[in-house]
C-alpha positions as CSV (number, residue, x, y, z in Angstrom):
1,X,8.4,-8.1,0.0
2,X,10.6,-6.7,-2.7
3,X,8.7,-7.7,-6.2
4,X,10.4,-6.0,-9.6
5,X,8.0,-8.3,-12.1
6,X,5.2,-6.6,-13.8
7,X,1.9,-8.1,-12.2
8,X,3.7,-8.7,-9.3
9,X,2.4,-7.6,-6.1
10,X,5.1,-5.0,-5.0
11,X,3.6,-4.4,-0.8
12,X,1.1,-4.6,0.9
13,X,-0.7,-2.1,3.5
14,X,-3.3,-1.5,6.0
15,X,-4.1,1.9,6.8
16,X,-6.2,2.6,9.9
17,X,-7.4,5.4,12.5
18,X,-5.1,4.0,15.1
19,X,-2.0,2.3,13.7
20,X,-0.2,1.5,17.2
21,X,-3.1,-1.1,18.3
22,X,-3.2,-2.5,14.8
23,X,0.0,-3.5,14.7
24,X,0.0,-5.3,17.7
25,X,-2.7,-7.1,16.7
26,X,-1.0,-8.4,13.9
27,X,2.2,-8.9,15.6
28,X,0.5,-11.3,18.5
29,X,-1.8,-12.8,15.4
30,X,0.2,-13.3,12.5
31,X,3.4,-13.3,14.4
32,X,5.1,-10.6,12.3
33,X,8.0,-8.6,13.8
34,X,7.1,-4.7,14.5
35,X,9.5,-1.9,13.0
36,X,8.6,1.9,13.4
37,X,8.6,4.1,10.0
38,X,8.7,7.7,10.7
39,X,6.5,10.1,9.1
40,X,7.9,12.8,11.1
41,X,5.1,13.8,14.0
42,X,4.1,9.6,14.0
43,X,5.1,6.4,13.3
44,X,3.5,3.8,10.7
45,X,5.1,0.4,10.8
46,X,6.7,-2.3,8.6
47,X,5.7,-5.5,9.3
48,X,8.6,-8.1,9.0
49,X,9.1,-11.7,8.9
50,X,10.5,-13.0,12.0
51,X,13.0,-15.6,10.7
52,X,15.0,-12.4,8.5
53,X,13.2,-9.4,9.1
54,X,12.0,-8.8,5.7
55,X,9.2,-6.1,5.2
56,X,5.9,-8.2,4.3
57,X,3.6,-5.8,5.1
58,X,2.9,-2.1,6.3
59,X,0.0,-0.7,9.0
60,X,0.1,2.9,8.5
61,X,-2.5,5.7,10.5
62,X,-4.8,7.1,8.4
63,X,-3.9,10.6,8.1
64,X,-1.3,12.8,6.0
65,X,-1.1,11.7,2.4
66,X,-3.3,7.9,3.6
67,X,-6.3,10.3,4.9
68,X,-8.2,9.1,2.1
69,X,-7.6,5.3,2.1
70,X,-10.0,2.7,3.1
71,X,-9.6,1.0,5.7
72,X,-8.6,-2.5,4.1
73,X,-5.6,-4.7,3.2
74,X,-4.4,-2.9,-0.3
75,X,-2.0,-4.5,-2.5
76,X,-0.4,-2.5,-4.4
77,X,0.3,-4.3,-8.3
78,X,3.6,-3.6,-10.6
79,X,2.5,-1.9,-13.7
80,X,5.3,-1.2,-16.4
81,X,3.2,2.2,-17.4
82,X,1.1,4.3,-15.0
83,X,-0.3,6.3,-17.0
84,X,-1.4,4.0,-19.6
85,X,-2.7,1.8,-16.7
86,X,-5.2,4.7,-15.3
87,X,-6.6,5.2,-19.4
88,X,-7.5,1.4,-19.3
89,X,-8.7,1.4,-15.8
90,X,-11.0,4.1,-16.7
91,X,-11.8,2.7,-20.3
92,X,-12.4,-0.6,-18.3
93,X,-15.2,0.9,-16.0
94,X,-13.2,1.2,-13.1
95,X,-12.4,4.1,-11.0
96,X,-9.8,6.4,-9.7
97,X,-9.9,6.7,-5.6
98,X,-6.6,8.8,-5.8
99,X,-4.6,11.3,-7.9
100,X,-1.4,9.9,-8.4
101,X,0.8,9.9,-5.8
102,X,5.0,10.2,-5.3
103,X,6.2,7.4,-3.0
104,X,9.8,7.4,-2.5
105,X,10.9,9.8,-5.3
106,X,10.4,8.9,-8.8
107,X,8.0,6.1,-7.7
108,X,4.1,6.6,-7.6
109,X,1.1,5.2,-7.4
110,X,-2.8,5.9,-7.7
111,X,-5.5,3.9,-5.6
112,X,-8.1,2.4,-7.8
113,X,-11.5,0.6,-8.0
114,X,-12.2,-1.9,-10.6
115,X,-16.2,-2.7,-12.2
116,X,-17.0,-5.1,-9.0
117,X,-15.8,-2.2,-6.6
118,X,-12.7,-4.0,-5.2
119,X,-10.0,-1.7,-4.4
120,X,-6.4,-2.2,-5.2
121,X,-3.1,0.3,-5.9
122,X,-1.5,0.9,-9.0
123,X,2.5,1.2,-8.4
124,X,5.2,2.1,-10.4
125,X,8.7,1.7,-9.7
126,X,11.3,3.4,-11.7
């Protein structure tokens, strides 16, 4: 899932107490190929299409830098500006679940609630 639009929906993850039955789950479900990520001491897992193995998804354990995250699906949305996204979230009546966080060098993002208390990501990409 690689998405470089503003808007767009750049990934999309699950993070749960126990990752390794998860993932099978949605491997026998939804019929998504399995690839281990290493986090060093564990696994998470990219979740690919079948037909070309691109990454649609993640299911990550719940621990490390994800101990906080609920556990849900959360996509994580393109902004052009992070920080300028977190002022309006908070001018907005939303709310910061996260600090920002560094994913992948230069890229971050910040886990958010908005006024109805559904919870999305924030991701920029540099």
């Amino acid at each position: 899932m690689e998405n470089n639009n503003i808007g767009d929906m750049a990934w999309l993850d699950l993070t749960v107490k126990d990752a390794e039955t998860v993932k099978d789950f949605y491997q026998d479900v939804v019929g998504w190929q399995v690839e281990a990520c290493s986090m060093g001491s564990y696994d998470d897992y990219s979740m690919n299409r079948v037909s070309d193995g691109t990454p649609q998804a993640g299911v990550c354990h719940a621990s490390g830098v994800n101990a906080d995250l609920p556990p849900v699906w959360m996509p994580y949305f393109l902004v052009a500006d992070i920080d300028k996204s977190i002022a309006l979230v908070l001018a907005k009546g939303g709310e910061l679940l996260t600090e920002v966080k560094s994913m992948g060098g230069s890229d971050k993002y910040v886990v958010i609630k908005d006024p109805a208390g559904a919870i999305c990501a924030l991701y920029y990409k540099k």
